[in-house]
N, CA and C atoms as a LAMMPS dump frame, in Angstrom:
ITEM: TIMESTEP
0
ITEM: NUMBER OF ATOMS
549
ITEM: BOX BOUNDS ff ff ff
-5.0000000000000000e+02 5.0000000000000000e+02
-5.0000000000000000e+02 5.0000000000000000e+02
-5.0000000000000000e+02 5.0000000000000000e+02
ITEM: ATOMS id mol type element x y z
1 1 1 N -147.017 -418.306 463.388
2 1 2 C -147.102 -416.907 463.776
3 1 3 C -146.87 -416.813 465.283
4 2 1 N -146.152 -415.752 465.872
5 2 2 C -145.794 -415.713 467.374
6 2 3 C -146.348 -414.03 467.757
7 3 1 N -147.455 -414.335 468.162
8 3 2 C -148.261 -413.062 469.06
9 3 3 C -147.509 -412.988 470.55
10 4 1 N -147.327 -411.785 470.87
11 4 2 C -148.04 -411.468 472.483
12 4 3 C -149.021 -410.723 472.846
13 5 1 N -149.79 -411.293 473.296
14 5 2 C -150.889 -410.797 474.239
15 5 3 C -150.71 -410.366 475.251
16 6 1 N -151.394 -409.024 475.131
17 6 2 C -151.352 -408.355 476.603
18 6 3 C -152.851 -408.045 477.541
19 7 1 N -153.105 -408.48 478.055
20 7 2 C -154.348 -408.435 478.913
21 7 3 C -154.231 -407.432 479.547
22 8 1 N -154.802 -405.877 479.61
23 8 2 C -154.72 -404.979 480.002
24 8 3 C -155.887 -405.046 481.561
25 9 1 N -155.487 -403.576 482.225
26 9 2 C -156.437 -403.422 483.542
27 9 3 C -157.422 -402.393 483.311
28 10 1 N -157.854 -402.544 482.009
29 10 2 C -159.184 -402.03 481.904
30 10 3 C -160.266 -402.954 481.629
31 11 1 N -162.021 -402.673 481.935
32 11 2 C -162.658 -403.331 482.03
33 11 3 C -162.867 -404.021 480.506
34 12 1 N -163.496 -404.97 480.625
35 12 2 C -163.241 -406.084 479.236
36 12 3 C -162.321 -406.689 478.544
37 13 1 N -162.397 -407.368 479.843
38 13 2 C -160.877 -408.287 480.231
39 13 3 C -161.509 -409.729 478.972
40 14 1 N -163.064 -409.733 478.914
41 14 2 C -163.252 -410.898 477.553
42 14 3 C -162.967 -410.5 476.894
43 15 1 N -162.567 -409.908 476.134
44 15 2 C -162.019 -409.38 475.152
45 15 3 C -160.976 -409.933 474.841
46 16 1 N -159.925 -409.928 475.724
47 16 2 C -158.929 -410.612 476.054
48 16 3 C -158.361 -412.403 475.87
49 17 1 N -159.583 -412.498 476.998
50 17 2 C -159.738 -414.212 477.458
51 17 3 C -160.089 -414.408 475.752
52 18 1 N -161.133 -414.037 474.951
53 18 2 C -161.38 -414.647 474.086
54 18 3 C -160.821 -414.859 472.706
55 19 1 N -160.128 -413.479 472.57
56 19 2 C -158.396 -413.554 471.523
57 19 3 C -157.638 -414.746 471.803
58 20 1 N -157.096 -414.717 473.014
59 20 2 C -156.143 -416.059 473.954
60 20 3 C -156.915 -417.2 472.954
61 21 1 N -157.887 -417.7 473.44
62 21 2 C -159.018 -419.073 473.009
63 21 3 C -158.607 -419.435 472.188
64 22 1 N -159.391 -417.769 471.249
65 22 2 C -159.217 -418.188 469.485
66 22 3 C -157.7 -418.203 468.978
67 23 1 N -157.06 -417.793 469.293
68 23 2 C -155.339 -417.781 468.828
69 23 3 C -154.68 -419.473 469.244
70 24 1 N -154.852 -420.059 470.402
71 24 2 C -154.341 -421.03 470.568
72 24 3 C -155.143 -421.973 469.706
73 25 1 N -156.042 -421.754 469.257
74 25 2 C -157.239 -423.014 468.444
75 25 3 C -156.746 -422.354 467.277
76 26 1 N -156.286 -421.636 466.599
77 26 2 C -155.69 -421.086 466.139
78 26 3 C -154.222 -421.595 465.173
79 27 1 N -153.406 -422.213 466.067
80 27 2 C -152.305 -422.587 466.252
81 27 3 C -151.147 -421.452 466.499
82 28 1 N -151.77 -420.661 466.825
83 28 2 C -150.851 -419.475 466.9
84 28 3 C -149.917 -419.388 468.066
85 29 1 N -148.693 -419.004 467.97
86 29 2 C -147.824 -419.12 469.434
87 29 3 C -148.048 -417.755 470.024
88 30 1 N -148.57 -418.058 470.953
89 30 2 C -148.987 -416.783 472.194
90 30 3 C -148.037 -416.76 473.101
91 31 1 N -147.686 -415.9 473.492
92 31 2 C -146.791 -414.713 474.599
93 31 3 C -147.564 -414.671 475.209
94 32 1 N -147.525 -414.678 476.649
95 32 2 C -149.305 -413.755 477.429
96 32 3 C -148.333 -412.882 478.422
97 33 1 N -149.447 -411.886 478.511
98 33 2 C -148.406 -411.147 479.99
99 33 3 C -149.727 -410.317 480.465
100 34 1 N -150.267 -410.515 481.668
101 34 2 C -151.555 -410.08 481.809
102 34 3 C -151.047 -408.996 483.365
103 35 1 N -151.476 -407.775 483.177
104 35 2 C -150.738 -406.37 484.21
105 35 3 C -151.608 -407.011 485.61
106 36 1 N -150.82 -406.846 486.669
107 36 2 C -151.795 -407.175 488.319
108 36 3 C -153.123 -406.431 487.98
109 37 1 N -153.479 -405.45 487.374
110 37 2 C -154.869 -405.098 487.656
111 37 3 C -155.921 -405.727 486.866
112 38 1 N -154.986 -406.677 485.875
113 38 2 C -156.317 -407.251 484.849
114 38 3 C -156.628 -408.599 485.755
115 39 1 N -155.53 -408.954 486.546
116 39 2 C -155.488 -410.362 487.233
117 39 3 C -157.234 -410.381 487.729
118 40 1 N -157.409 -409.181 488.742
119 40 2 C -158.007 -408.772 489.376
120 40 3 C -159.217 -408.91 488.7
121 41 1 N -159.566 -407.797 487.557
122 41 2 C -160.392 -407.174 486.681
123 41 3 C -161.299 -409.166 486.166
124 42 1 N -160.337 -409.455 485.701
125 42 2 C -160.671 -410.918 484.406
126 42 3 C -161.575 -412.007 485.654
127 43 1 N -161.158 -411.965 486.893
128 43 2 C -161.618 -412.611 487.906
129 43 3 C -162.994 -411.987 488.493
130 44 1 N -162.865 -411.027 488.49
131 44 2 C -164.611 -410.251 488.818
132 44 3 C -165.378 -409.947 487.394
133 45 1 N -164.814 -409.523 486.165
134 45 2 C -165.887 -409.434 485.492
135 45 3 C -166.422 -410.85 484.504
136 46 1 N -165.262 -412.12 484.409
137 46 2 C -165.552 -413.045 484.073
138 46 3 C -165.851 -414.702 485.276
139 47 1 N -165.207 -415.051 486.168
140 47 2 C -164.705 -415.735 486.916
141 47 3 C -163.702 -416.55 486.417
142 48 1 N -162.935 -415.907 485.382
143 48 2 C -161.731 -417.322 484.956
144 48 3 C -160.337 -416.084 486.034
145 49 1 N -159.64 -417.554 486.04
146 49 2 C -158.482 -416.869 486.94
147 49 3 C -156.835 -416.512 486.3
148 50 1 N -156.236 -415.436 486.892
149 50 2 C -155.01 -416.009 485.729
150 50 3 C -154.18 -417.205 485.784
151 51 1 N -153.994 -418.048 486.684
152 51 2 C -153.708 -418.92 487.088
153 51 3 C -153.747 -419.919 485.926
154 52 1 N -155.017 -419.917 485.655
155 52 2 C -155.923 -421.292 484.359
156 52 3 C -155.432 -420.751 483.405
157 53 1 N -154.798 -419.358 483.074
158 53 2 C -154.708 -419.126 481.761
159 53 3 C -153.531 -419.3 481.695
160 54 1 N -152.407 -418.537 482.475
161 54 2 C -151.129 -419.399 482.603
162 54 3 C -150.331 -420.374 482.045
163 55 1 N -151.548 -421.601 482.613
164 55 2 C -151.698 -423.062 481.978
165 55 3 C -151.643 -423.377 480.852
166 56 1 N -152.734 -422.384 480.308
167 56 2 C -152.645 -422.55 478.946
168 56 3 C -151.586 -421.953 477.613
169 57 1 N -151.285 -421.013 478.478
170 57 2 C -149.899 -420.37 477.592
171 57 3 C -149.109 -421.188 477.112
172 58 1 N -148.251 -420.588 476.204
173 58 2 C -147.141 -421.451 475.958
174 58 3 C -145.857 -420.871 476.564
175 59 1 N -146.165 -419.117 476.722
176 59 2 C -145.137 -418.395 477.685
177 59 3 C -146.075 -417.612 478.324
178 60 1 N -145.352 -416.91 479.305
179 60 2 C -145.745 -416.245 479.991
180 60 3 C -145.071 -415.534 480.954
181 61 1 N -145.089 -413.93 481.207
182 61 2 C -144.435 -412.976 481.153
183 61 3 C -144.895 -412.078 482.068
184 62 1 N -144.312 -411.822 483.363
185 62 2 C -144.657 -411.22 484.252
186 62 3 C -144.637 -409.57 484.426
187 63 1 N -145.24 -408.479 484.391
188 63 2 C -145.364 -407.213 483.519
189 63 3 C -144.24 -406.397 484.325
190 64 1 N -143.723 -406.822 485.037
191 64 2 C -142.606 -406.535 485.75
192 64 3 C -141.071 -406.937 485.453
193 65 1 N -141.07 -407.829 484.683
194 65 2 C -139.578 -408.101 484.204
195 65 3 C -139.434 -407.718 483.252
196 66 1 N -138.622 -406.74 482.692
197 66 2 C -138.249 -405.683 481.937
198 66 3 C -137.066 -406.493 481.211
199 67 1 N -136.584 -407.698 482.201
200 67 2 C -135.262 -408.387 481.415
201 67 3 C -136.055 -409.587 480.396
202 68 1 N -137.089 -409.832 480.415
203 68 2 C -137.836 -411.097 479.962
204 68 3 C -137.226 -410.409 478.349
205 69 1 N -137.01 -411.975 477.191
206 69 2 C -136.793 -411.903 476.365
207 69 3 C -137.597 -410.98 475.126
208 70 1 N -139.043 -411.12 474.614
209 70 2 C -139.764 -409.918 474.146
210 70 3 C -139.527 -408.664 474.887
211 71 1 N -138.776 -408.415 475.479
212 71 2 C -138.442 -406.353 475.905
213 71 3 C -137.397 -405.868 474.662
214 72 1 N -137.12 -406.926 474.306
215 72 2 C -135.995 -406.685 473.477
216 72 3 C -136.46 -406.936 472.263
217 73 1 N -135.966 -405.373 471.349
218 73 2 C -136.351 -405.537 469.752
219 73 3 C -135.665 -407.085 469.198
220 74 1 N -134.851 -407.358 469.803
221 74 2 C -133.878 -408.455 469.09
222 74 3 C -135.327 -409.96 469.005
223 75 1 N -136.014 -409.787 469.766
224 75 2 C -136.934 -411.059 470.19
225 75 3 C -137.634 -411.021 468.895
226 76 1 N -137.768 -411.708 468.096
227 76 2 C -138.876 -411.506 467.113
228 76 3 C -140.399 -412.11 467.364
229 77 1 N -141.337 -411.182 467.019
230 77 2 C -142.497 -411.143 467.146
231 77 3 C -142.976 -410.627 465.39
232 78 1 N -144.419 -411.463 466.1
233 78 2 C -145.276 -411.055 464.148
234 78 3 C -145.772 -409.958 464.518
235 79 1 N -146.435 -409.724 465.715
236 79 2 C -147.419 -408.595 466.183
237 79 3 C -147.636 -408.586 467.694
238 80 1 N -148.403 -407.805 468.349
239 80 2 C -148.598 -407.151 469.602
240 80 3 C -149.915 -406.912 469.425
241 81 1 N -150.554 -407.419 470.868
242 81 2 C -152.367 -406.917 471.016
243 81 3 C -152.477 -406.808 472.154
244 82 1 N -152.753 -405.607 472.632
245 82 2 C -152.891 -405.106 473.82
246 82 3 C -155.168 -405.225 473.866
247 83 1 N -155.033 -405.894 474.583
248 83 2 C -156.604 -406.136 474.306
249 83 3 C -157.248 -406.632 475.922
250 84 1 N -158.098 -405.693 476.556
251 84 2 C -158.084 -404.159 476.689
252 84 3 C -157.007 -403.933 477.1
253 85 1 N -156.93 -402.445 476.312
254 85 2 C -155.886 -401.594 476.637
255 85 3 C -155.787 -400.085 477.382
256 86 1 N -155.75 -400 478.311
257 86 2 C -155.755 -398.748 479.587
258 86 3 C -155.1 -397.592 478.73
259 87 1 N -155.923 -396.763 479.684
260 87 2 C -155.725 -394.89 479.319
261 87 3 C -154.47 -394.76 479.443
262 88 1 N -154.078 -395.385 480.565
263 88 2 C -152.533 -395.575 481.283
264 88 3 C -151.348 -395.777 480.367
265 89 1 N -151.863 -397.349 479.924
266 89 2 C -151.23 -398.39 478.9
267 89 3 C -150.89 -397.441 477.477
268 90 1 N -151.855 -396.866 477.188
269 90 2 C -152.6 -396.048 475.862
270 90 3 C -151.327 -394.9 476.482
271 91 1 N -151.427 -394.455 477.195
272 91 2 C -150.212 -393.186 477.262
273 91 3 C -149.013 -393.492 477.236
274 92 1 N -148.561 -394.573 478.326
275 92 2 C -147.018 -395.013 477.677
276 92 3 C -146.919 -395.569 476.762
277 93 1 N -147.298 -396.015 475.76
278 93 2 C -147.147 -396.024 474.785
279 93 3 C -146.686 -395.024 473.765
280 94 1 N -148.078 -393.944 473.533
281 94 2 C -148.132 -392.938 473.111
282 94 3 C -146.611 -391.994 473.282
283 95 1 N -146.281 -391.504 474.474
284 95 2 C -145.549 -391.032 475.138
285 95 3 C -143.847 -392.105 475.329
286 96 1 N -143.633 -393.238 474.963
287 96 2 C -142.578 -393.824 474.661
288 96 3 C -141.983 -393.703 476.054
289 97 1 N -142.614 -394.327 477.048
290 97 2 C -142.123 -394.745 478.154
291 97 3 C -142.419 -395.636 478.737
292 98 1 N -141.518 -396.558 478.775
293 98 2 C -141.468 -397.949 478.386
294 98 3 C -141.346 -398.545 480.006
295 99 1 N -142.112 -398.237 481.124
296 99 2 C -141.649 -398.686 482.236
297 99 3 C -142.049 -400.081 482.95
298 100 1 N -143.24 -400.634 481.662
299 100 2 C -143.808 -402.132 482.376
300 100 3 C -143.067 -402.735 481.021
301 101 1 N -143.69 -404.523 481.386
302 101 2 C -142.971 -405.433 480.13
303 101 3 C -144.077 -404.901 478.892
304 102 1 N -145.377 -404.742 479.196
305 102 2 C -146.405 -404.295 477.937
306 102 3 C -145.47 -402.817 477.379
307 103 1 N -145.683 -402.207 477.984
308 103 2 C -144.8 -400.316 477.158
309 103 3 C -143.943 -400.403 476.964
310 104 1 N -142.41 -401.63 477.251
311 104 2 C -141.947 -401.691 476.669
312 104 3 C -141.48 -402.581 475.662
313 105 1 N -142.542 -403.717 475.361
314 105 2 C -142.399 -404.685 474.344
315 105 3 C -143.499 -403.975 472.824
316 106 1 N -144.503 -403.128 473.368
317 106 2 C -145.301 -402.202 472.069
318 106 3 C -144.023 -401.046 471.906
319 107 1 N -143.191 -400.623 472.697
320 107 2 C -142.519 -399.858 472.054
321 107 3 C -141.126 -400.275 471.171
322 108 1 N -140.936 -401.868 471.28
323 108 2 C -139.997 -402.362 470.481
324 108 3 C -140.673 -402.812 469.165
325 109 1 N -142.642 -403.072 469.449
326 109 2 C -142.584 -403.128 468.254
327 109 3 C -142.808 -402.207 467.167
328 110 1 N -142.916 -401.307 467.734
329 110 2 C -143.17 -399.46 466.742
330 110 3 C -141.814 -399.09 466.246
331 111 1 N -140.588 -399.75 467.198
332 111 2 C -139.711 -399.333 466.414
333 111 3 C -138.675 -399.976 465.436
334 112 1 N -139.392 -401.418 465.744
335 112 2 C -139.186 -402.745 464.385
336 112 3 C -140.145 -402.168 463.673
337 113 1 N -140.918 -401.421 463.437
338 113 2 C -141.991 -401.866 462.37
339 113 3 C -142.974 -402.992 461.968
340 114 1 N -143.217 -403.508 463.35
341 114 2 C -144.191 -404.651 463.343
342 114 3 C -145.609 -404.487 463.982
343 115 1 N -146.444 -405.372 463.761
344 115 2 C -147.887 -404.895 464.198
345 115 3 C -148.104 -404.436 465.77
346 116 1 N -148.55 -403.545 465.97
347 116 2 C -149.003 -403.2 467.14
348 116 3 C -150.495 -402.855 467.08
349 117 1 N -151.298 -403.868 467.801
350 117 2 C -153.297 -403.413 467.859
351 117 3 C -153.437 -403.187 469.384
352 118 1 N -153.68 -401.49 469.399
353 118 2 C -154.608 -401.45 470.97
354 118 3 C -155.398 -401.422 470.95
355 119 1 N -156.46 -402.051 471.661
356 119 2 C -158.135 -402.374 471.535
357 119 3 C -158.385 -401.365 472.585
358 120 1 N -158.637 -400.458 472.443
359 120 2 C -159.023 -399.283 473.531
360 120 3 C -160.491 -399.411 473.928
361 121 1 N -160.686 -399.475 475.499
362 121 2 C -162.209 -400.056 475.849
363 121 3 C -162.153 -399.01 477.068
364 122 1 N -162.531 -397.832 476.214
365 122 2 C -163.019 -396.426 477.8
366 122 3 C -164.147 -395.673 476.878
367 123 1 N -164.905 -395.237 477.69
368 123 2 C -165.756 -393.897 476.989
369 123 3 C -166.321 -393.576 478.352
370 124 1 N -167.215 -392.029 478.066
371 124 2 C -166.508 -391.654 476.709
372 124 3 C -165.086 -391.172 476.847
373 125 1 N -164.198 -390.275 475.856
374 125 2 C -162.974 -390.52 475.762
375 125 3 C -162.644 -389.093 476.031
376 126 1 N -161.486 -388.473 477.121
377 126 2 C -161.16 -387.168 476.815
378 126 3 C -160.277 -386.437 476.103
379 127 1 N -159.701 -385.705 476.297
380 127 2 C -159.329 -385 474.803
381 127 3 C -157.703 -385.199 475.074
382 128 1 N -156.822 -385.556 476.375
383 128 2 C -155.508 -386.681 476.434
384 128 3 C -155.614 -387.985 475.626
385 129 1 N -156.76 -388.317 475.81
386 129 2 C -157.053 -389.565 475.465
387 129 3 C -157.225 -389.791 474.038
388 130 1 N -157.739 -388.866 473.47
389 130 2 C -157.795 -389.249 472.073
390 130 3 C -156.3 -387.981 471.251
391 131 1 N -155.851 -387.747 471.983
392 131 2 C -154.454 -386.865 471.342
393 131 3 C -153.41 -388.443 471.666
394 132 1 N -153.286 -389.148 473.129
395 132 2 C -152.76 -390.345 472.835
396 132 3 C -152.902 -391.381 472.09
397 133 1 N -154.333 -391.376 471.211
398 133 2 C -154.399 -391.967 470.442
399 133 3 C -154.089 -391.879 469.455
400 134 1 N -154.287 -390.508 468.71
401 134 2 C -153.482 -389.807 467.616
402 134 3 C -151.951 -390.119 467.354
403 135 1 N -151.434 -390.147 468.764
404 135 2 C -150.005 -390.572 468.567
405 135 3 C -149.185 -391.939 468.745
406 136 1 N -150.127 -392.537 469.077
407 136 2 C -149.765 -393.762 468.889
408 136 3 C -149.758 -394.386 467.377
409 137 1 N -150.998 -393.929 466.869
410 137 2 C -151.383 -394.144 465.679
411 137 3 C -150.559 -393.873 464.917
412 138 1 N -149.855 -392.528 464.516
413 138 2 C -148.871 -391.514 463.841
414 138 3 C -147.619 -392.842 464.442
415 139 1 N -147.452 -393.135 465.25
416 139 2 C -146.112 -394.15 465.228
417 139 3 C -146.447 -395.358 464.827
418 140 1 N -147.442 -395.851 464.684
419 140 2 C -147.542 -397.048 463.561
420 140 3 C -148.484 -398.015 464.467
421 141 1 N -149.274 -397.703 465.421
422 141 2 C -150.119 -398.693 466.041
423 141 3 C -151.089 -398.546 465.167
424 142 1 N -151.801 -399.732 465.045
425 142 2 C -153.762 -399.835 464.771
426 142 3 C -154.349 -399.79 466.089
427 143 1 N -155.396 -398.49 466.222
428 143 2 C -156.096 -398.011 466.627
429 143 3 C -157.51 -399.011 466.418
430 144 1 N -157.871 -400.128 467.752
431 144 2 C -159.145 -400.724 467.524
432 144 3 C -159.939 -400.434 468.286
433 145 1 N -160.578 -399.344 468.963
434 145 2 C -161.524 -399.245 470.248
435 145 3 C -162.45 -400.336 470.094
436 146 1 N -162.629 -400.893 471.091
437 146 2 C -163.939 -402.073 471.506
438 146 3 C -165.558 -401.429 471.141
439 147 1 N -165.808 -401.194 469.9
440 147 2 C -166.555 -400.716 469.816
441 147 3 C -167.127 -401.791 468.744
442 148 1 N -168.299 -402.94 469.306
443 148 2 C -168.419 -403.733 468.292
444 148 3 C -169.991 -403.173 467.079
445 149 1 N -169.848 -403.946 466.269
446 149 2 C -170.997 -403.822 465.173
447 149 3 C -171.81 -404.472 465.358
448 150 1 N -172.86 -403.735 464.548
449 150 2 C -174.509 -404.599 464.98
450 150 3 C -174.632 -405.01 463.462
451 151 1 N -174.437 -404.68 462.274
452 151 2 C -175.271 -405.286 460.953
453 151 3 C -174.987 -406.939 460.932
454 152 1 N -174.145 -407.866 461.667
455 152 2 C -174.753 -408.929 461.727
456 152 3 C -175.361 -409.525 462.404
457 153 1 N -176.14 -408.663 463.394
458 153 2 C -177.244 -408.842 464.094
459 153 3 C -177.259 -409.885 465.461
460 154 1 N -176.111 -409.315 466.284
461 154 2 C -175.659 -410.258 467.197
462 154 3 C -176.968 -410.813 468.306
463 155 1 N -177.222 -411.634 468.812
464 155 2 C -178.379 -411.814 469.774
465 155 3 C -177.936 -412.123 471.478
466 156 1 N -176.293 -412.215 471.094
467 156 2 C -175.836 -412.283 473.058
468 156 3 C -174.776 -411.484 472.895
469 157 1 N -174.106 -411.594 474.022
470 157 2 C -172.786 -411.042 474.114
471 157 3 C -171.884 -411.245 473.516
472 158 1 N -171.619 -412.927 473.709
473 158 2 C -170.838 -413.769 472.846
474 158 3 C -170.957 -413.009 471.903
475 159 1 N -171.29 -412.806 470.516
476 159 2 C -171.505 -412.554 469.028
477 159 3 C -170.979 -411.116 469.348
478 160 1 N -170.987 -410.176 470.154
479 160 2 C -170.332 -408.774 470.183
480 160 3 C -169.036 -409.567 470.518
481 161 1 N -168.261 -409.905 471.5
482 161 2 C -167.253 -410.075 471.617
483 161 3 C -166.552 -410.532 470.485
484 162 1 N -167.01 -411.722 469.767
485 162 2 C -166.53 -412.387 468.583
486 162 3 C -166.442 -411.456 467.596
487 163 1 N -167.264 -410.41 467.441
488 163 2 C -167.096 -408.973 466.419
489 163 3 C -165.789 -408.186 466.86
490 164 1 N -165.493 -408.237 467.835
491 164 2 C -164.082 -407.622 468.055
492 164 3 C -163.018 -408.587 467.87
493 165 1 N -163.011 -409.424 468.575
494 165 2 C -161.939 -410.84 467.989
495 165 3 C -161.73 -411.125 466.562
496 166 1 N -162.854 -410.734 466.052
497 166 2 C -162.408 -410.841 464.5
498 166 3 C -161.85 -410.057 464.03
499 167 1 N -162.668 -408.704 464.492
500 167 2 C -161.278 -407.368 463.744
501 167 3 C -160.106 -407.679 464.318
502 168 1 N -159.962 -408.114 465.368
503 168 2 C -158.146 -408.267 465.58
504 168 3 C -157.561 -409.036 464.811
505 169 1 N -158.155 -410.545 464.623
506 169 2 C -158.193 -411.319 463.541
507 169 3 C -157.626 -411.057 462.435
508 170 1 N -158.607 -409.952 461.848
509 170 2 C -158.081 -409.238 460.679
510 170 3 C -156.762 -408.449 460.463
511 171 1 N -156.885 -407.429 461.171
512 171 2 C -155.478 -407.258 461.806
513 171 3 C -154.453 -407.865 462.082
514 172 1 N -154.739 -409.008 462.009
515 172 2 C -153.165 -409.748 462.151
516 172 3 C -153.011 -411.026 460.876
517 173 1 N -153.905 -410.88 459.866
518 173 2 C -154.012 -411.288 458.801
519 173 3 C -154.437 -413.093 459.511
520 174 1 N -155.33 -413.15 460.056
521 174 2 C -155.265 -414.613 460.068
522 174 3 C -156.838 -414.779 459.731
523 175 1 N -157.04 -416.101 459.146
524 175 2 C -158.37 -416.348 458.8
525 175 3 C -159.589 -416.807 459.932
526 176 1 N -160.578 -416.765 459.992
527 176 2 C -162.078 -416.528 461.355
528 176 3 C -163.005 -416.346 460.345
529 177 1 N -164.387 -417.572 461.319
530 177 2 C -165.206 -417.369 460.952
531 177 3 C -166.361 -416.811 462.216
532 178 1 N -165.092 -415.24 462.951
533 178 2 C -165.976 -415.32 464.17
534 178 3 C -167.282 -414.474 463.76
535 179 1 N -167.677 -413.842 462.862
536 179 2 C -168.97 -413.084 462.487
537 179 3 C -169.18 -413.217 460.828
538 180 1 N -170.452 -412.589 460.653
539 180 2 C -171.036 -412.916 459.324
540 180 3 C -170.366 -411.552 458.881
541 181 1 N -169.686 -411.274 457.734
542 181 2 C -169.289 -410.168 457.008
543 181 3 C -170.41 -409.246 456.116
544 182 1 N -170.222 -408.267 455.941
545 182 2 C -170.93 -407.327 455.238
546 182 3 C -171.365 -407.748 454.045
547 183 1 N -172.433 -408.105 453.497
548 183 2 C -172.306 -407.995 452.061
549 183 3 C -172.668 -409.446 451.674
């Protein structure tokens, strides 16, 4: 399976770091392309740098080259995870203006028909904000706000984060045993 990851410049940049983790343990081939403000963001709210993650990529995609190979529908991809994903991010999208490598590699995949997940991490939300969500949705994204669950009774952070990593998980049909399921 060949993901790109997009590390957005909104706060809960783990979110992020911890998709990356689980996808490469995973065996999954990751894309990364992380925007200058998450560089920033992932370094103050976690201390990992992008630098280390880089490393770990297998590509990696600077949100500024518009010529990089994924801009182009022709690139094949399984799916797209914008995880966090900005009000910003969340509007070009929405709005089909494609002016970074993230808005315009989610907008090649809305118009292949391939997975697109934005993990939307703002509240509360205003009423642009959830009409851009509406329309993203209506063009074929999954709509995941970072909004994790409590019925398996998480006791740190870790265990919330891993509740969102798994719905993406799910979302991209791959198997995790990052939380206890319902039931």
């Amino acid at each position: 399976m060949r993901i790109l990851l997009s590390i957005g410049g909104a706060s809960g940049s783990i979110y992020g770091i911890r998709l990356f983790e689980e996808l490469i343990k995973s065996g999954v081939e990751v894309h990364l392309v992380v925007s200058n403000g998450a560089k920033k963001i992932l370094e103050h709210e976690t201390g990992h740098n992008y630098e280390d993650l880089k490393k770990k990529a297998g590509f990696c995609y600077d949100n500024d080259d518009l010529f990089a190979p994924p801009a182009s529908g022709s690139f094949q991809l399984d799916a797209m995870v914008i995880v966090p994903c900005s009000m910003k991010t969340l509007s070009a999208i929405a709005n089909g203006y494609g002016d970074t490598f993230t808005s315009r590699v989610a907008s090649c995949c809305l118009k292949e028909g391939r997975k697109l997940v934005l993990v939307i991490r703002e509240t509360p939300l205003d009423l642009p904000g959830i009409k851009n969500m509406l329309a993203a949705k209506q063009s074929g994204a999954v709509i995941l706000p970072a909004m994790p669950g409590f019925y398996h009774r998480p006791y740190n952070i870790e265990e919330l984060v891993n509740f969102i990593v798994g719905k993406i998980f799910d979302q991209l049909g791959l198997e995790h045993n990052l939380f206890k399921r319902w039931g």
